[in-house]
N, C-alpha and C positions, 0 to 999 in steps of 0.2 A: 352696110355701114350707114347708120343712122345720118341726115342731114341736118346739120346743127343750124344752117340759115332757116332751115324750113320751119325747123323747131320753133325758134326764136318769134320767127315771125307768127307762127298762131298763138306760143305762149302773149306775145305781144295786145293781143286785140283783145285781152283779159280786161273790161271796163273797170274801172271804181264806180261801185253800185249808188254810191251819192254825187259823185261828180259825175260822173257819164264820160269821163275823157280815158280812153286808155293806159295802161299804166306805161307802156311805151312811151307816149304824147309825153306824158306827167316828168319821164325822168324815172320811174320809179324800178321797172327793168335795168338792172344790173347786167353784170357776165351770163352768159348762156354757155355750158361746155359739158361737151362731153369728155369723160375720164374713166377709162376701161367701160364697166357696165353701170356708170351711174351718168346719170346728168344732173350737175350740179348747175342751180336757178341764185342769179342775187336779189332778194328783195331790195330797193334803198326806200325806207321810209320816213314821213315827214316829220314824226316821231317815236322813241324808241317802243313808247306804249299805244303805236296806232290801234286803234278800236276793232278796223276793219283788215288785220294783216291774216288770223286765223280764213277768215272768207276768202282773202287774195290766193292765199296756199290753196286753199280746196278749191277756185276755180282753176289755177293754174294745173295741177292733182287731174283732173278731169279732161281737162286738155288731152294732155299728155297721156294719160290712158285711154284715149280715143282715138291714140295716134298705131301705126303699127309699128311698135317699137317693142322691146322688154327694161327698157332703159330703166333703173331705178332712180326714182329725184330726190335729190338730198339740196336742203335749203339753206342758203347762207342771209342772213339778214344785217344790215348795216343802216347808218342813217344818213340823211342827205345833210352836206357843208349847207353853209350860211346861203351859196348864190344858188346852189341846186331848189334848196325852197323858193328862196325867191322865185327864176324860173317856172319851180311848179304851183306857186301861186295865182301868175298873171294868167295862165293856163286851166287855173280853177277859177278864178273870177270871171274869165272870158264863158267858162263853162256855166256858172251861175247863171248869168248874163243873160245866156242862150237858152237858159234852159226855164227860165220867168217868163219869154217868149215862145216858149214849144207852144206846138198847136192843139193841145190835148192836154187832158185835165189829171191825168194819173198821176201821182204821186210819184218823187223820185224814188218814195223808199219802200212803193210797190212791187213785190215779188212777180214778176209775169213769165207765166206758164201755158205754153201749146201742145196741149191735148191732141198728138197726131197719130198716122196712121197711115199705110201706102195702100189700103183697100179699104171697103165699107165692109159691115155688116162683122166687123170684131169687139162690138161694144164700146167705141169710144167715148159718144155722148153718153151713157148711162154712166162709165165711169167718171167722167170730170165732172156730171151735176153729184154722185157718194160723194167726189173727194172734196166739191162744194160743201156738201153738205155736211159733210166730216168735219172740215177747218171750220165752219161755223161752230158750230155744236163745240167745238174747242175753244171758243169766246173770240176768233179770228173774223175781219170786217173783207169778207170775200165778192169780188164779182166774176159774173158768168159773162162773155161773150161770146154769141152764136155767132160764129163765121161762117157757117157750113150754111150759106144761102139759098143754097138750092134744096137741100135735105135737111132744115132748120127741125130741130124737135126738144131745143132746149126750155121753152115755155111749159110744154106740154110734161116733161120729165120733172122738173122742178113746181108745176103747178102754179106757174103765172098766168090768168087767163085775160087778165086787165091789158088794155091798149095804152101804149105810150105817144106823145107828142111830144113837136119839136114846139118851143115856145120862142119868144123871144119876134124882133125885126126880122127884113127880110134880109138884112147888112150883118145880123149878129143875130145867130139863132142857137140853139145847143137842143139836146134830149136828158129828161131827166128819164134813169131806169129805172123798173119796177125793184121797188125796195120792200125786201122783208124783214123781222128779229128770225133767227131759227136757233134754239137753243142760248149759249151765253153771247153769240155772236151774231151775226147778220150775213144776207145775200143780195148783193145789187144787179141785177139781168137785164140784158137787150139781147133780142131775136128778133128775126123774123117774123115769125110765129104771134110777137105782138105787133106787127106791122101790117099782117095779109092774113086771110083767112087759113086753117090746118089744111085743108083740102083742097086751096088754089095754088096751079104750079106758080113759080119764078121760071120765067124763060128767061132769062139776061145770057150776054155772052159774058164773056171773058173780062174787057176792060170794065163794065159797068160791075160786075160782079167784084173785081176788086175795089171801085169806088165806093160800093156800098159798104166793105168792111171797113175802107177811110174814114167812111163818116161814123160808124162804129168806133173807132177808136177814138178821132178829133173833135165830134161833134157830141159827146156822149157826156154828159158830168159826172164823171166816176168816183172824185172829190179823193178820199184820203183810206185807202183799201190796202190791209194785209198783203193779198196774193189777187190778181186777175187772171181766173182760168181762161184761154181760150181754146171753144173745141171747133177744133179746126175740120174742113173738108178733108175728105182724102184722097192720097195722092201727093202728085208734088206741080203743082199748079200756079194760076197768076195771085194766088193769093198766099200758098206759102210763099214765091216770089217776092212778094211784098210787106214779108212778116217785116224782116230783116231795116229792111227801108225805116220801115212806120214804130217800130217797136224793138231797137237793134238791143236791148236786155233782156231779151225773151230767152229763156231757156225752152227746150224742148224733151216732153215726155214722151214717149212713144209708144203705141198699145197696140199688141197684136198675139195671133194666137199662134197654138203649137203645132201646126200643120206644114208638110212638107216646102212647099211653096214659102210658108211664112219669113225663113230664113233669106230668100231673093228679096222680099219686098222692104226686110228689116235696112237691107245690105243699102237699098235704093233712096231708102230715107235717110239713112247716115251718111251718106253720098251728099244727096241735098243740102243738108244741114251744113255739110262741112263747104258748100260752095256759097251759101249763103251765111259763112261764117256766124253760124249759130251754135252755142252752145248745146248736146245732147246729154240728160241728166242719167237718163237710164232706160228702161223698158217695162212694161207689166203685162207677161201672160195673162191673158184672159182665157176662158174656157179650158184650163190648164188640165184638167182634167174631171172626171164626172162622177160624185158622189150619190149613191142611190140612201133610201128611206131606211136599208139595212147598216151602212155605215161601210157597205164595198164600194171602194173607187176603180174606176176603169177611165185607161186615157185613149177614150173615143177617138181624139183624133193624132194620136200617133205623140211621140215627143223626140221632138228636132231641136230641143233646143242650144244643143253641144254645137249646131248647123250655124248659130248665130252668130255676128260678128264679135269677134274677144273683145273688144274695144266696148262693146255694149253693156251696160250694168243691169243685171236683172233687180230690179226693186219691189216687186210683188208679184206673187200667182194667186188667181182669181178662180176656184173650181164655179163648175154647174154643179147644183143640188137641186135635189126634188123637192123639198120644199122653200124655194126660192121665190121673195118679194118685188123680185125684181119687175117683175110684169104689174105691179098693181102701183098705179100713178094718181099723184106724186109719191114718188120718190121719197122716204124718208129713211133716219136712222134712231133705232132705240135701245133700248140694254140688253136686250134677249136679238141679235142678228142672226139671222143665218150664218154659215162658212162664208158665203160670196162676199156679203157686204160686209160682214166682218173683216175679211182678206182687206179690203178697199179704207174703212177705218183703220186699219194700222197702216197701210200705206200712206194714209194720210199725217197719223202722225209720224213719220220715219220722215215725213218731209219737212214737214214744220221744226219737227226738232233735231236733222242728221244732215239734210242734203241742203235744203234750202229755207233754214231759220227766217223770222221774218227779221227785216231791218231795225232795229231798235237801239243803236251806236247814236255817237255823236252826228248831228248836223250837219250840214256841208258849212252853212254858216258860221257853226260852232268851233269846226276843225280850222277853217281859213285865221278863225279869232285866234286860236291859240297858236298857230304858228306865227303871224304875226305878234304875239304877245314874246315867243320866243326871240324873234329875229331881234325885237326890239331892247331885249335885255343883253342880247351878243352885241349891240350896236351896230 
């Protein structure tokens, strides 16, 4: 018997991607119930034609099939009386408020995405600098954050060789990233890799190793960007630990391959995620299987993927092919791709345009206006 408090309570921590207040907080969570095999969700919105209700349903949608349930959700949508706005007003202003004072430069209608993974060496980083590279080339304003401090290779795969500085006082300082045009869009990067030489380790431990990604996020001027990929270390660490804290709209990707083993370590990240109340978007096989120059494929390393948790959405496979560009750096994408980075270009648009559209709705400013315009004409 499914637990209908528990439900509630994840469906709950479902943020508003402009306001950043949950919709719990807001008022906007209605009835939560279960009835036979459906679980029926109330929206209440601010109004009838909110911009951003289609996104509400599909985060709440994901949730809930991430949850171990078979429950089917059926959505009832309503609006909120005269004092329920009110209520989710002072709640959204408080939220404006706080959010002209965040410590960091991201836009609130910034898409952010974490590139993870509960082992190395399954191609993370090469895939989040393609899907970089993809949403550029799509006319999308992308940044890359290398989190992966101690294994940094995002300069080097993207082809930033240039050194960045922090400018500014010793009271007020920021970094501006290496900025590029790539296609009809653009890519703004920090790593390591422009910080230390390719070849010198980082010994840091633990807390300093999260500090660094702090200043990666807060001290970075990211300005007004699409989507911010970050490719994370792997594992489940002081810095995923700290995604959650420093970046709590992060969604998370997850990449790994199809190897017996792969299904524990998928199990261990979804685990994570769900303790660090993170949303999981889905997964992408990499190495999914292996195409030779005659056009036979052979899956080299076994396919476990039925092994993976149901809860998980497969969102791309990624084959090896023999004539793969993946080894000649930088990294690009052009008309004639291989299979591999081809796989990675359509995954890129499945995201842009299916799972995680870029924000482009009304304002937070804009939305407060009109419901205040409303309230005003109810008296």
């Amino acid at each position: 018997m499914a637990d209908v408090s528990a439900i509630r309570e994840k469906i709950g921590t479902v943020v508003d991607p402009e306001l950043g207040v949950s919709i719990e907080e807001l008022g906007m969570l209605g009835f939560v119930e279960i009835i036979g095999d459906e679980l029926r969700v109330e929206l209440k919105l601010t109004t009838a034609k909110c911009p951003l209700q289609k996104e509400l349903r599909g985060s709440i949608s994901r949730i809930v099939g991430s949850l171990e349930t078979e429950l089917e959700i059926k959505f009832t949508t309503n609006v909120m009386d005269a004092d329920e706005k009110r209520r989710a007003m002072d709640i959204a202003r408080k939220s404006v408020n706080e959010r002209a004072r965040r410590p960091h430069s991201i836009s609130p209608r910034t898409r952010i995405i974490a590139v993870a993974s509960g082992k190395g060496g399954v191609g993370k980083s090469t895939i989040t600098s393609l899907l970089a590279l993809s949403l550029a080339k799509d006319g999308y304003k992308v940044g890359v954050l290398d989190a992966d401090i101690w294994g940094f290779s995002i300069s080097k795969l993207l082809g930033f060789e240039e050194s960045v500085e922090a400018t500014g006082t010793k009271e007020s300082w920021a970094i501006s990233p290496a900025i590029r045009d790539y296609g009809s869009g653009s890519i703004a990067a920090i790593s390591m890799g422009m910080l230390a030489s390719n070849r010198e380790a980082v010994m840091w431990r633990g807390l300093i190793l999260n500090r660094a990604f702090q200043h990666f996020v807060e001290d970075v001027r990211w300005g007004d960007l699409d989507y911010l990929l970050i490719d994370m270390p792997p594992g489940t660490g002081d810095i995923q630990m700290g995604l959650s804290r420093l970046l709590p709209d992060t969604k998370l990707l997850l990449v790994t391959t199809p190897n017996e083993n792969a299904s524990n370590v998928a199990a261990r990240m979804l685990d994570m995620a769900r303790r660090e109340m993170l949303e999981v978007i889905g997964y992408v096989l990499n190495m999914a299987y292996f195409e030779c120059l005659h056009g036979d494929t052979y899956k080299i390393f076994g396919d476990y993927r039925d092994e993976f948790p149901a809860q998980l959405k497969l969102l791309g496979e990624v084959p090896l092919v023999a004539n793969s560009k993946m080894n000649e750096y930088p990294l690009s994408i052009s008309e004639t791709n291989a299979k591999d980075i081809d796989a990675i270009v359509k995954l890129a648009r499945r995201l842009s345009t299916e799972t995680l559209p870029p924000i482009v709705d009304l304002s937070c400013t804009a939305r407060l206006e009109e419901i205040e315009a409303q309230l005003f004409m109810q008296g």
